[in-house]
Backbone bond lengths (Angstrom), bond angles and torsions (degrees), N, CA, C in turn:
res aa  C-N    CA-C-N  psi(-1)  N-CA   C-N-CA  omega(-1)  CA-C   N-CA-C  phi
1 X - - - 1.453 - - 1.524 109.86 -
2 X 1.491 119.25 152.10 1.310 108.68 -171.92 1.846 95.61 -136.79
3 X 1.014 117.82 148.44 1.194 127.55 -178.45 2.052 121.36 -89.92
4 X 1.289 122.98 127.98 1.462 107.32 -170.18 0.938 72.72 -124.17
5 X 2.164 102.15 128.39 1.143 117.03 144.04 1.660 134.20 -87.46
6 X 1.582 108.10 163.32 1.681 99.95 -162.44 1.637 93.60 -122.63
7 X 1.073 136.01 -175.00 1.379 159.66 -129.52 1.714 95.77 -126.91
8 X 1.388 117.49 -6.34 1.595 122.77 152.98 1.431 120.77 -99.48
9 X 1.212 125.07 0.40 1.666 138.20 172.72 1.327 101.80 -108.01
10 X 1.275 95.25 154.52 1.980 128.48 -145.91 1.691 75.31 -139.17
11 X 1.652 111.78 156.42 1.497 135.27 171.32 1.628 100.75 -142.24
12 X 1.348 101.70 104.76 1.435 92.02 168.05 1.729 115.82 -111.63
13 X 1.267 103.91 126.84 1.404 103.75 167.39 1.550 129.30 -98.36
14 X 1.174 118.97 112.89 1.606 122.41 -172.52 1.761 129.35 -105.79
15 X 1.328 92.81 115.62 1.051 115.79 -176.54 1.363 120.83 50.89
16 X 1.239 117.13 56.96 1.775 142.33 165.68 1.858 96.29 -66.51
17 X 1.070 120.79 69.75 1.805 113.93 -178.27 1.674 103.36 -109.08
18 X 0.913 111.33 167.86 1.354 109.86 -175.29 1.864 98.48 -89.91
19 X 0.618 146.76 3.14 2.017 159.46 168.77 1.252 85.84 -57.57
20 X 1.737 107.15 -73.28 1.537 117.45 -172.09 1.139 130.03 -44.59
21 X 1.291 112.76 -26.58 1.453 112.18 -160.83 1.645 108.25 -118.70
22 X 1.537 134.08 176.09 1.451 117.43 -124.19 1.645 92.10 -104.13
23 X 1.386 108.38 122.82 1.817 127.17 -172.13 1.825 85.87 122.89
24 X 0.941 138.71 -9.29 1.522 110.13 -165.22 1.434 93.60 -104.96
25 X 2.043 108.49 -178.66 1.194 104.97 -161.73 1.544 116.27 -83.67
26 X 1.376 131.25 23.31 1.503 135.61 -153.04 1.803 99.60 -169.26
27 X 1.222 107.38 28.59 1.543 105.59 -169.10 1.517 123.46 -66.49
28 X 1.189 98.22 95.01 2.012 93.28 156.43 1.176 126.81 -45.10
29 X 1.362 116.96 136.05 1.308 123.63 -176.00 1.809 98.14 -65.04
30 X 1.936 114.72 143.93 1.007 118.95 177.03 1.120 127.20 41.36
31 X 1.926 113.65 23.66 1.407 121.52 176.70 1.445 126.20 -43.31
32 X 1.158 94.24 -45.13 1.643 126.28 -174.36 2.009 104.82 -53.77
33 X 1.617 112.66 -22.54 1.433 119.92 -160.95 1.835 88.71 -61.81
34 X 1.302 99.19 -31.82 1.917 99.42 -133.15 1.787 80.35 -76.54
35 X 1.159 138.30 -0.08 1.590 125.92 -168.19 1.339 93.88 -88.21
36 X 1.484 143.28 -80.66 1.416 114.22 -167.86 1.424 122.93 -44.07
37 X 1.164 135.01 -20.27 1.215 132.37 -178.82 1.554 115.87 -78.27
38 X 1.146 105.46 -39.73 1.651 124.93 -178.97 1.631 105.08 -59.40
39 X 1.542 94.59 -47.09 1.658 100.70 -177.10 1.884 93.63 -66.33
40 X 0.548 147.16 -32.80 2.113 136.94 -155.24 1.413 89.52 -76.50
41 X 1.517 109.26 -48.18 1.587 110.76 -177.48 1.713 109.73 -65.37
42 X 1.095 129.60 -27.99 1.292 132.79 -157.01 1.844 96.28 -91.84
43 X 1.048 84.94 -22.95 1.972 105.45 -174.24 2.026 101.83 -80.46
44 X 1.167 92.65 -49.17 1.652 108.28 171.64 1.247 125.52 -45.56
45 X 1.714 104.04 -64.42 1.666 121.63 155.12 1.162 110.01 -44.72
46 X 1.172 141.76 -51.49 1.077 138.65 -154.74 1.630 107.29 -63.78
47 X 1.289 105.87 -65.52 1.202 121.19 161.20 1.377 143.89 -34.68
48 X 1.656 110.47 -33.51 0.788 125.75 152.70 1.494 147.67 -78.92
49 X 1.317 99.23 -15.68 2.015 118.96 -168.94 1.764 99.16 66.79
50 X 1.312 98.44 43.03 1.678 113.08 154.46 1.720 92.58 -86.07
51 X 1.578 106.66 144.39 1.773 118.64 161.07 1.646 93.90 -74.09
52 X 1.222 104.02 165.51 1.328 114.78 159.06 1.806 108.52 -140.13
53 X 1.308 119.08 137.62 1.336 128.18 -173.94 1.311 97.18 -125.64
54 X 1.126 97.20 160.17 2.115 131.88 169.78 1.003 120.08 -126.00
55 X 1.529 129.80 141.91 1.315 119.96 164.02 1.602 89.84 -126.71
56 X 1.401 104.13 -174.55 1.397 94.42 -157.39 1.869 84.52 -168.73
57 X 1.455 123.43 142.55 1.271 113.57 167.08 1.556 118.46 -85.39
58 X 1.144 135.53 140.11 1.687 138.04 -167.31 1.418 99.45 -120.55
59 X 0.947 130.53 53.45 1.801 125.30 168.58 1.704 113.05 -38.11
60 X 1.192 111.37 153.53 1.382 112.45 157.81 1.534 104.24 -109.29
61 X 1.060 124.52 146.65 1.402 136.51 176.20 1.659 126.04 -26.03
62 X 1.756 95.25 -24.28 1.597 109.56 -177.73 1.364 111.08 -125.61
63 X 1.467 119.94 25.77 1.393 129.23 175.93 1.318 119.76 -50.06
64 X 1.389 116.06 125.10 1.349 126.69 -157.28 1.904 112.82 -76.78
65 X 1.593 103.23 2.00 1.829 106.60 176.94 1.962 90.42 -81.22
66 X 1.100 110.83 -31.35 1.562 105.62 -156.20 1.788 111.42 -53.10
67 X 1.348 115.33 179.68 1.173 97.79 -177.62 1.539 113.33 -110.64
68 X 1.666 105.16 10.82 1.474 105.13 157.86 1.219 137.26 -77.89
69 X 1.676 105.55 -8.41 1.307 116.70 164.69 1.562 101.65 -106.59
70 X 1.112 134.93 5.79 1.494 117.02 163.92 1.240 94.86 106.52
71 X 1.668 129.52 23.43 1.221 137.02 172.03 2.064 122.71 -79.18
72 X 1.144 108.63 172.70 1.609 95.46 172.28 1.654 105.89 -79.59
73 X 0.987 141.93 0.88 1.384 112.22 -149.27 2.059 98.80 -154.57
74 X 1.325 88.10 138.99 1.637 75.84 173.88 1.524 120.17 -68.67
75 X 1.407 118.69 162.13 1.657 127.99 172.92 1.615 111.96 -44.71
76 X 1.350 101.47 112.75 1.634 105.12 -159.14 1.813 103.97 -153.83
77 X 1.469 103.60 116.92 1.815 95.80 -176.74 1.314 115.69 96.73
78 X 1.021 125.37 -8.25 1.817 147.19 161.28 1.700 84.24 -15.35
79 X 1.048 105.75 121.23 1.458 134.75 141.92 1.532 122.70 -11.56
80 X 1.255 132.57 91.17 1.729 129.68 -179.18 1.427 101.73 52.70
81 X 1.582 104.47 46.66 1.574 107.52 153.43 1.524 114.69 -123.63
82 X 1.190 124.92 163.40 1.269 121.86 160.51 1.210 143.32 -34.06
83 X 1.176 108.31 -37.97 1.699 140.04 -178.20 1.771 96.72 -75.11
84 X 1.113 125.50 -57.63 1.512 135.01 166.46 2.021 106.57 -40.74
85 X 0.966 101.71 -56.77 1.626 109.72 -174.31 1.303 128.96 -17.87
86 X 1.109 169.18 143.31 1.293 156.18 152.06 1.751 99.20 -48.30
87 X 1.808 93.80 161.36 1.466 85.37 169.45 1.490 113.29 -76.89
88 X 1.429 111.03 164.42 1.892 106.25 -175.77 1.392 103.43 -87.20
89 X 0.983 126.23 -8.35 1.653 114.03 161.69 1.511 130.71 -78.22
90 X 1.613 93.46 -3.97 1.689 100.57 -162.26 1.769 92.34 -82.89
91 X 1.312 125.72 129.84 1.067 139.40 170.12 1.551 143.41 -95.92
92 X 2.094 77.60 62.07 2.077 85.36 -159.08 1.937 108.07 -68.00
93 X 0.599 133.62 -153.63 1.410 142.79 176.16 1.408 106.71 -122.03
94 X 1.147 118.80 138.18 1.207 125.62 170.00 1.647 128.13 -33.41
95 X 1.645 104.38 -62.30 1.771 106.43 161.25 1.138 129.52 -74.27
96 X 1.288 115.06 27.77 1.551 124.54 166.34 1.442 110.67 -53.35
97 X 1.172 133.24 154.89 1.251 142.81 159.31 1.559 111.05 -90.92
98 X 1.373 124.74 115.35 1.457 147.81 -173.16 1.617 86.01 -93.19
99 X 1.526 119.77 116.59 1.925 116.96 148.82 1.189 99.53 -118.70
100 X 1.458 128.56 137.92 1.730 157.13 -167.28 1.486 71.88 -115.67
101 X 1.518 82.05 131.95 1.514 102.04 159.28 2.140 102.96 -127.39
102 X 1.213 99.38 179.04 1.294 118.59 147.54 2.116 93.25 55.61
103 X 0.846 96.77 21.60 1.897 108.04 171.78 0.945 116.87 -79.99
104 X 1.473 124.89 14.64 2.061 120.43 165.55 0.993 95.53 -116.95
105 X 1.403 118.03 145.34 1.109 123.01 163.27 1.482 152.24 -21.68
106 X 1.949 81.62 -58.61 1.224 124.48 179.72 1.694 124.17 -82.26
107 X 1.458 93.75 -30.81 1.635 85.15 168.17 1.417 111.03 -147.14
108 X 1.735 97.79 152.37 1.333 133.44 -170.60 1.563 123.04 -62.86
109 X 1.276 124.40 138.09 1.471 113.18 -169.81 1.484 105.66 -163.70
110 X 2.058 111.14 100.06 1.176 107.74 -165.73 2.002 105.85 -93.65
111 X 1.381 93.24 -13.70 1.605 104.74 168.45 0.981 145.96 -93.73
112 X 1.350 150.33 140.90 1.488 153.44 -148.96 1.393 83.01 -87.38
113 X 1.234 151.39 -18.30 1.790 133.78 -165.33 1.535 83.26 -123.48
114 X 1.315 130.14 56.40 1.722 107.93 170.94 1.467 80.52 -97.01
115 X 0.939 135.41 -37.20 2.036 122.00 -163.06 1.336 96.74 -95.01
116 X 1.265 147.16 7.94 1.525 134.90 161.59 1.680 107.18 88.86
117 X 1.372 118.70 -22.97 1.283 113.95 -172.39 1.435 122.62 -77.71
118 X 1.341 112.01 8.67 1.897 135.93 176.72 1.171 77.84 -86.10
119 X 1.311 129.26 -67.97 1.803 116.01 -138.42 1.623 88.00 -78.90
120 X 1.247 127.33 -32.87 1.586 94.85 -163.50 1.545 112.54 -87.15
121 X 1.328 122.16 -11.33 1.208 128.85 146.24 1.523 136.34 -21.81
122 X 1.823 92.20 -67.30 1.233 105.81 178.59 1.127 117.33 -82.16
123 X 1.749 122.83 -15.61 1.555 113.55 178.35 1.410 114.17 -78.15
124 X 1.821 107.39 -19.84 1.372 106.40 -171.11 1.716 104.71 -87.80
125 X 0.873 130.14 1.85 1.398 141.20 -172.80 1.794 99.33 -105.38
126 X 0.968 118.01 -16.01 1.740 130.71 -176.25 1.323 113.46 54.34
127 X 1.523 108.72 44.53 1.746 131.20 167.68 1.708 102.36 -45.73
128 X 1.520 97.03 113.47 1.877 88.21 164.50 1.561 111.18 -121.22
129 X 1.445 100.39 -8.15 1.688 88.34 164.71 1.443 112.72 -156.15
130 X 1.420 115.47 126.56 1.495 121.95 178.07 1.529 123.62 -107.99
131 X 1.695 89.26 134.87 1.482 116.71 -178.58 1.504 117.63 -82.82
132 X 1.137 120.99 108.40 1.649 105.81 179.76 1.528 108.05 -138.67
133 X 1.178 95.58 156.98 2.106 128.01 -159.05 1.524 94.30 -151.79
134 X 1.310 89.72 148.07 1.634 112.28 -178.28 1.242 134.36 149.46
135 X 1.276 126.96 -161.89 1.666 134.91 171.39 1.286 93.25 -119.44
136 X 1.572 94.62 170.64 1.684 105.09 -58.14 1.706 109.96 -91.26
137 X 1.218 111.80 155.48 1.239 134.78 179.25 1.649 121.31 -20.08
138 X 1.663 104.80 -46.72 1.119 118.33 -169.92 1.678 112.65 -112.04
139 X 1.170 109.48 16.50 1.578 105.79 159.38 1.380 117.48 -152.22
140 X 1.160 122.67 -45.00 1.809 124.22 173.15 1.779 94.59 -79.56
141 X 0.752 105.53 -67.98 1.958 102.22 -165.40 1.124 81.60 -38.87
142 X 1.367 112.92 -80.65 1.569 114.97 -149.38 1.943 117.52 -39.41
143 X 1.417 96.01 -60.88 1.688 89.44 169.30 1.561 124.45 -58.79
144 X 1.316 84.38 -18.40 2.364 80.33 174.35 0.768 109.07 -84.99
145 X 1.911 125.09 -30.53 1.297 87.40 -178.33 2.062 125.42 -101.71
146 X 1.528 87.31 -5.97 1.773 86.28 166.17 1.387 121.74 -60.74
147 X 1.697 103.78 -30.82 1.691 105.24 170.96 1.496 116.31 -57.30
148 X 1.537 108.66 -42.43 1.481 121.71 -176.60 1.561 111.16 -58.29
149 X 1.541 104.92 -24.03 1.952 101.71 -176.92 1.368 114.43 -118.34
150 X 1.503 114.60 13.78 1.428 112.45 179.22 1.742 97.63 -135.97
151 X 0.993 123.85 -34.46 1.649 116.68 -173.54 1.564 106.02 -104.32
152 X 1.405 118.19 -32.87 1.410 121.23 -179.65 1.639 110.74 -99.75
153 X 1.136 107.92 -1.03 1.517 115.43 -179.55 1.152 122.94 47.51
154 X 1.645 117.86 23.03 2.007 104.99 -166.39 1.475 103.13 -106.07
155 X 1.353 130.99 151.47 1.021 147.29 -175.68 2.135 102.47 -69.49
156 X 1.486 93.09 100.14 1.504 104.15 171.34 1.253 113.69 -110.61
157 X 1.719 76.41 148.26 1.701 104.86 158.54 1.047 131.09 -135.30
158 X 1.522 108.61 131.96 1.406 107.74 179.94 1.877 115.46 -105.31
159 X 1.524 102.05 135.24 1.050 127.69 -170.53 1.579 124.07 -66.14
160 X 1.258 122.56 50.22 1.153 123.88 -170.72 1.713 128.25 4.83
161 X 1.407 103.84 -71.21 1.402 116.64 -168.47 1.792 101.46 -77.42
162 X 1.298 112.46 1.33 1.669 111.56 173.09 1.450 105.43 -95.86
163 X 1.483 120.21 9.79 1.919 91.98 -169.85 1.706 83.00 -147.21
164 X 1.683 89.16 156.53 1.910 117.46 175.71 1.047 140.76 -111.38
165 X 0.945 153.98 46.87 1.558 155.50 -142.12 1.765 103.30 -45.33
166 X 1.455 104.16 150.47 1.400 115.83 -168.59 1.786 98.19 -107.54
167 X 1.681 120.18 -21.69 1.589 123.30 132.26 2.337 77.13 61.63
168 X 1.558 91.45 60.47 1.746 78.58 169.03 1.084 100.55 -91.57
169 X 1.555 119.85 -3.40 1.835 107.41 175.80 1.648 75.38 -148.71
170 X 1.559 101.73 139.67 1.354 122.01 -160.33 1.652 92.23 -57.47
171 X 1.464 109.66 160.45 1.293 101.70 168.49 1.525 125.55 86.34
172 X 1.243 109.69 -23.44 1.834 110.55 171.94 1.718 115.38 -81.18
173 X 1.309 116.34 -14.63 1.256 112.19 156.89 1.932 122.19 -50.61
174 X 1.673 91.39 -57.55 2.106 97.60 179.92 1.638 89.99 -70.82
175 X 1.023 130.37 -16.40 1.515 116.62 168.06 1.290 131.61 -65.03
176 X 1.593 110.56 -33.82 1.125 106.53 171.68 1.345 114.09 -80.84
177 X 1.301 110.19 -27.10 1.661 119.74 -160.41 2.043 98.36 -67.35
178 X 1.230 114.35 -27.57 0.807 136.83 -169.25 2.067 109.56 -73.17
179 X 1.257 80.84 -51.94 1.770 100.65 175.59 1.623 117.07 -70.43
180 X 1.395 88.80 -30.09 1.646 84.67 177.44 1.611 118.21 -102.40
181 X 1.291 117.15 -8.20 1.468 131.95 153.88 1.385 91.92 -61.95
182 X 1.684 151.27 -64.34 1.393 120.16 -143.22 1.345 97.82 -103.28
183 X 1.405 108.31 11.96 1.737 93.05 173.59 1.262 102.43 -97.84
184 X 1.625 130.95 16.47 1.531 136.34 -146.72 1.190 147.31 58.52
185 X 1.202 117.67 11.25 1.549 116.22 152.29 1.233 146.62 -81.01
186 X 1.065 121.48 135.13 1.672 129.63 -153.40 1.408 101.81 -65.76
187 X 1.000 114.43 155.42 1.676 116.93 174.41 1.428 114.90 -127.23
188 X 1.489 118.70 90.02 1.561 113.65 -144.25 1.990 98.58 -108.01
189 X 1.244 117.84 115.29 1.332 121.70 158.33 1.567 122.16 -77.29
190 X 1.265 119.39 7.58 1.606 119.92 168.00 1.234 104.23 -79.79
191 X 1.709 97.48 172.06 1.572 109.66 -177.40 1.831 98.99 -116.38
192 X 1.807 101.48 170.13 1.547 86.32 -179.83 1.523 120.56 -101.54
193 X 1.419 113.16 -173.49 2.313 94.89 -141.10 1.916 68.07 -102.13
């Protein structure tokens, strides 16, 4: 089955950075898989007068997740570094919409709608249903997309073969997949037409 998108669907891809993906400092396993796939969808939108968005993590140098401040995770996504970058294969379009999240120091932000400027985006664009792919499964997807079906109210789907779980204890990947099925989001293994 193949999915046609229309000119009322949004594609968001989250946090495709090169950190994430395998050599960087926070690497998901087989991060790197979800970019040709992301691109067919990004190719789809395109085609269609679907938007396509990014979020992307923006650390500041003293970001309070790291584990020099007593955070979970090593220094990863640093601000106008490499490690921050999209991957170079990922093939967003130029009028993509870029949202930085998680750029204070001081506070934490595992979702593309923690600063509100996703939702007003997508309401002003008259988004009624969002597609999302990304890293990883069990902490950015997952919070974007429960934000996407409980605060932004739009009918999501998540793209199976676009997202990775980071699985720091086996099993929180079907956990999320799980969490975001009962908060209502679709869990779609098609490709787009």
């Amino acid at each position: 089955m193949s999915i046609k998108l229309t000119s009322g669907d949004a594609l968001l891809v989250v946090d495709v950075q090169n950190d994430f993906c395998p050599g960087g400092a926070l690497a998901v396993a087989d991060g790197d898989a979800v970019v040709p796939v992301l691109n067919d969808w990004i190719a789809a939108a395109r085609e269609s007068g679907a938007r396509v968005f990014a979020s992307r993590d923006w650390h500041p140098v003293d970001h309070l997740s790291f584990a020099e401040r007593g955070g979970l995770w090593p220094a990863h996504c640093v601000q106008d570094t490499p490690g921050a970058a999209f991957h170079v294969d990922l093939e967003l379009p130029e009028d993509a919409v870029v949202v930085s999240k998680a750029d204070e120091a001081d506070h934490e932000a595992y979702s593309a709608f923690d600063s509100g400027e996703l939702t007003e985006h997508l309401r002003a664009a008259g988004i009624r249903r969002l597609w999302v792919g990304g890293l990883a499964t069990d902490y950015c997807v997952k919070a974007s997309v429960l934000d996407a079906t409980q605060i932004a109210g739009l009918e999501v789907h998540v793209i199976i073969d676009a997202i990775r779980a980071v699985d720091v204890t086996p099993g929180d990947g079907e956990a999320a997949l799980d969490a975001m099925r009962e908060a209502g989001a679709i869990l779609e293994d098609a490709a787009p037409a």
